[in-house]
Backbone as a ProteinNet text record, in pm:
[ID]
protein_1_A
[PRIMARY]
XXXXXXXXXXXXXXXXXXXXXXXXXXXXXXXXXXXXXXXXXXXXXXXXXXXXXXXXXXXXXXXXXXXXXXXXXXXXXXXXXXXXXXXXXXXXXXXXXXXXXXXXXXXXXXXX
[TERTIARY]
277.3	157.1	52.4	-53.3	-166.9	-251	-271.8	-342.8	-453.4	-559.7	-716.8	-760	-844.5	-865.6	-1015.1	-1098.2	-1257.2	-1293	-1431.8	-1486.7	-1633.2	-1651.9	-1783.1	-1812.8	-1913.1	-1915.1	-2016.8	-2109.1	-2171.3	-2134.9	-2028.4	-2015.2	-1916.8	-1895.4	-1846.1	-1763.1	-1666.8	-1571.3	-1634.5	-1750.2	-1814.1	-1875.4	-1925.5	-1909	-1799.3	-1706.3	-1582.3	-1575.2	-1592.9	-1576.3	-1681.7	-1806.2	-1909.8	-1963.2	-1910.3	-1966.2	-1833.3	-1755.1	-1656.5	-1557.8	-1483.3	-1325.8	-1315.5	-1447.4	-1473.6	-1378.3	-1329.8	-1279.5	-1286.9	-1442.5	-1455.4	-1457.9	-1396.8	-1363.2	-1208.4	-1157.2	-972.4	-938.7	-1005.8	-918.1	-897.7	-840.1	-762.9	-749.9	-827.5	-778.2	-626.9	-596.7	-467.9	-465.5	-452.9	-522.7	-440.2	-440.5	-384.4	-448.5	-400.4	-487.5	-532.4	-515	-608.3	-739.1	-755.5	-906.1	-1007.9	-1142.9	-1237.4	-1334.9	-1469	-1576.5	-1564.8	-1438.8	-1414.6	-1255.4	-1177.1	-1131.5	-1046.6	-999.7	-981.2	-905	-814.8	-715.8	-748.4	-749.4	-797.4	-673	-601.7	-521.5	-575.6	-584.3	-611.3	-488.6	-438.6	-280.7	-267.5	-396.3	-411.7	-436.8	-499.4	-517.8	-405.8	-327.5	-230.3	-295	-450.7	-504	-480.5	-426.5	-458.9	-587.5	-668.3	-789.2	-768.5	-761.5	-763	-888.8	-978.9	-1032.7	-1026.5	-1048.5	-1059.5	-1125.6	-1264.2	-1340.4	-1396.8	-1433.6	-1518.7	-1393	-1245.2	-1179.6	-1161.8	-1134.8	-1071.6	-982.4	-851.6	-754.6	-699.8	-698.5	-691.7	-556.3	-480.5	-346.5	-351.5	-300.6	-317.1	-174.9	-84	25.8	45.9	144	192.4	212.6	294.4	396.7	349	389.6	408.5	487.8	625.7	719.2	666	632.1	570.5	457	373.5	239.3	323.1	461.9	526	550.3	589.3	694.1	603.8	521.5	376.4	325.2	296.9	238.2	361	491.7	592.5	605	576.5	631.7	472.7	358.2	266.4	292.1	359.1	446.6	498.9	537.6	709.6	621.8	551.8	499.2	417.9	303.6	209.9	326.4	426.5	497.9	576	611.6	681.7	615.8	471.9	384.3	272.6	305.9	278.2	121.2	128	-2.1	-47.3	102.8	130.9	60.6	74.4	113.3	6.6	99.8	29.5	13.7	-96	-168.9	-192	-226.8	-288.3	-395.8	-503.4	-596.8	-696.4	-638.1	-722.7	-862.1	-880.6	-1026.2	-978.4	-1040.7	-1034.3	-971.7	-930	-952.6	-807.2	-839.6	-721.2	-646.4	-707.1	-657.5	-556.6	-653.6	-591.2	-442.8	-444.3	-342.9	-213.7	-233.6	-178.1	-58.4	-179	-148.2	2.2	-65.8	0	144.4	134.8	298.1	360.1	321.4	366.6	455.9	361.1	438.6	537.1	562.4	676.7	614	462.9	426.4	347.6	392.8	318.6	351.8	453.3	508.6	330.2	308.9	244.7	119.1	92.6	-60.8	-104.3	-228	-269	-429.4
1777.3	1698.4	1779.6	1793.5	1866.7	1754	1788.1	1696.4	1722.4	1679	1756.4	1661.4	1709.9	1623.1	1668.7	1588.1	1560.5	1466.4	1524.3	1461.7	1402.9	1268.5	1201.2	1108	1193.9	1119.6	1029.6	987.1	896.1	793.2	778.7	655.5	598.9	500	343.4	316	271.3	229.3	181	164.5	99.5	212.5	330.4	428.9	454.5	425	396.2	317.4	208.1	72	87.7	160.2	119.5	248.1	337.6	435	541.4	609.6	739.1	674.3	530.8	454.9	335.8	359.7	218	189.3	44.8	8.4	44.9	67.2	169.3	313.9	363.7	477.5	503.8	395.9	411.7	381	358.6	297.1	153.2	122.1	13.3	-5	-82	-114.9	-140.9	-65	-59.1	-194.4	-304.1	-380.1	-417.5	-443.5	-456.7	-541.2	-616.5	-700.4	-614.8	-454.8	-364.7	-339.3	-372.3	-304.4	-384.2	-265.7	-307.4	-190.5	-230.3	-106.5	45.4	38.7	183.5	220.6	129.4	202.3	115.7	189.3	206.1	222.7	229.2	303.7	255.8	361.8	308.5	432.4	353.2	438.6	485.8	591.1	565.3	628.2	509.9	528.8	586.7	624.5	770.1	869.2	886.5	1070.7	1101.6	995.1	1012.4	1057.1	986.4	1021.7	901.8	913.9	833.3	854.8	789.4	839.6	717	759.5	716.5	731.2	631.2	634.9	597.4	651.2	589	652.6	607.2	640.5	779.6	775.1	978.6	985.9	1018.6	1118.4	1055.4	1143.9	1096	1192.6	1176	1225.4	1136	1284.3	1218.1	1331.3	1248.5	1286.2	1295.8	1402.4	1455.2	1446.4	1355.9	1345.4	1436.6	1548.9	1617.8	1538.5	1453.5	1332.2	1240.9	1075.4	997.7	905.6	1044.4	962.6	1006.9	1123	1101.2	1072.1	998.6	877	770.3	697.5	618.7	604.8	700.2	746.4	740.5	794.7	790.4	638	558.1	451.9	301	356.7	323.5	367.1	433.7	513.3	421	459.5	410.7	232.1	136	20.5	29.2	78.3	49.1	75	196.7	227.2	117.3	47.6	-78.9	-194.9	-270.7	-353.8	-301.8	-201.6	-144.2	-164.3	-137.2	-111.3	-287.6	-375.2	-495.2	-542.2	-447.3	-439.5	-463.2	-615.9	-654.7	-809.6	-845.7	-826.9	-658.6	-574.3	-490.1	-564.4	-533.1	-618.6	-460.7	-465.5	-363.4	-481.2	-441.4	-526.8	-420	-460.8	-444.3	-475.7	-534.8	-657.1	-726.6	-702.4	-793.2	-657.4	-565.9	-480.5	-476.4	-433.2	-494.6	-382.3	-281.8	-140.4	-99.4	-119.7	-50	-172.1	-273	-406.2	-331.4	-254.8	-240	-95.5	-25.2	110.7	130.4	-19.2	-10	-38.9	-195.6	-253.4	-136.8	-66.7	64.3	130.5	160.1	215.1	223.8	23.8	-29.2	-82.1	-82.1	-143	-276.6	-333.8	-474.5	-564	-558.8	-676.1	-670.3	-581.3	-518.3	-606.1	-608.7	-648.4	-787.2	-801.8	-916.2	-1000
815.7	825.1	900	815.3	929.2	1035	1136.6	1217.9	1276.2	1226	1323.7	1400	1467.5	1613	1639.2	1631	1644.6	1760.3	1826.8	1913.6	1840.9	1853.6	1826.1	1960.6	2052	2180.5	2203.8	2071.4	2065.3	2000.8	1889.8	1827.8	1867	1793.5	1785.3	1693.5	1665.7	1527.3	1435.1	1438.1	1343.3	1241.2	1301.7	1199.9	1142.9	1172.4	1071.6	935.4	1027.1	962.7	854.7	839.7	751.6	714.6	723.8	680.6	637	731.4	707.2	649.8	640.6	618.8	560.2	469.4	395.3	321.1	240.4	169.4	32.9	-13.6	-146.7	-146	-82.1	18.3	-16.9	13.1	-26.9	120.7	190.7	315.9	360.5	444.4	486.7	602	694	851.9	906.8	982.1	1051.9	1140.4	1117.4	1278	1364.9	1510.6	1642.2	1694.1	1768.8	1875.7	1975.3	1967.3	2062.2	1981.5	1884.2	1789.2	1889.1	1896.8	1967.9	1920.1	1987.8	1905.5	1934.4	2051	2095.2	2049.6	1955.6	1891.7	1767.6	1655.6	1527.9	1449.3	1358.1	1323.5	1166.8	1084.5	863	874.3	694.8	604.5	477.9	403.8	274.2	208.2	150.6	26.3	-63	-126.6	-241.2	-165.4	-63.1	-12.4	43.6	107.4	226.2	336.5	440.6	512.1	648.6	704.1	866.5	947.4	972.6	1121.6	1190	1323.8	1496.3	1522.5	1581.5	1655.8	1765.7	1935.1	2046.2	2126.9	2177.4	2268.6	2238.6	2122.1	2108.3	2039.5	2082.4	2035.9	1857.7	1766.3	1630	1602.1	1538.9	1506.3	1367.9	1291.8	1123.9	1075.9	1045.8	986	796.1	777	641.2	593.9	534.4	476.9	393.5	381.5	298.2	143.4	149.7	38.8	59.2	-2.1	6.9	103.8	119.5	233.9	373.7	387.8	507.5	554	440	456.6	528.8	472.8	507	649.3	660.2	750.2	917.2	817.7	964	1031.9	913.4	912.6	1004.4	961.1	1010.2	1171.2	1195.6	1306.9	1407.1	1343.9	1391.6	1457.8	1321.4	1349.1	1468.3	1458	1582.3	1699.1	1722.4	1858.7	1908.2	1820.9	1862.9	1920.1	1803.9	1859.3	2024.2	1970.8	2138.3	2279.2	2243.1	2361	2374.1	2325	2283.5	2227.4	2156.9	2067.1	1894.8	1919	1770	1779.7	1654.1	1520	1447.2	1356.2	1330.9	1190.8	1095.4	987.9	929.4	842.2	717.2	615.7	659.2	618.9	502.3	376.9	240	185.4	284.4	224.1	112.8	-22.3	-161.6	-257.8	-216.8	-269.3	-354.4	-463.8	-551.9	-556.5	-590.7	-573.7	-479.7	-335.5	-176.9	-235	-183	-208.6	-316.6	-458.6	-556.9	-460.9	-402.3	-363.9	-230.4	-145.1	-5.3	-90.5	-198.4	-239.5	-284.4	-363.2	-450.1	-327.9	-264.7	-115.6	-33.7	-42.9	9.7	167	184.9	263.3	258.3	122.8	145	253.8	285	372.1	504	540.2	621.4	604.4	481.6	423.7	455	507.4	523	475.4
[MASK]
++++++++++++++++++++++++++++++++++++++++++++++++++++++++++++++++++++++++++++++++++++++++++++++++++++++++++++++++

């Protein structure tokens, strides 16, 4: 998995949310009861791309495969519930596609 790591020390998750990790974009909100305007987490299920946002820093994970898109997104799971920052949600919007992409995956259960 390649992993790059960017500083944006002026924005907000919301350049996320509406501009870099949109839903017609191919991404998908990761959500936590930690999401706030300083930080973030979108999947997109066709690139195999993860981005983190928190406070300036962003860190975007580049899945080799499929299984270790999984594998990531899983791992990502377990750590939120662990650290009590659940229910974790995978939020699609309407999007019939992202929705088609995550089940394919084996992460519908996830979807909300």
């Amino acid at each position: 998995m390649k992993t790059v790591r960017e500083f944006y020390p002026d924005a907000e998750r919301y350049l996320f949310d509406f501009k870099l990790c949109t839903f017609k974009k191919g991404y998908a909100q990761l959500d936590t009861d930690q999401d706030a305007w300083y930080f973030g987490t979108w999947a997109n299920p066709e690139k195999l791309i993860i981005v983190s946002y928190a406070e300036g820093d962003c860190t975007i994970q580049y899945a080799d495969s499929k299984e270790e898109f999984i594998k990531e997104i899983n791992k990502w799971v377990e750590w939120n519930n662990e650290n009590g920052f659940s229910p974790v949600r995978i939020d699609p919007g309407l999007n019939e596609g992202l929705i088609k992409r995550f089940k394919s995956l084996g992460l519908g259960n996830l979807l909300h």
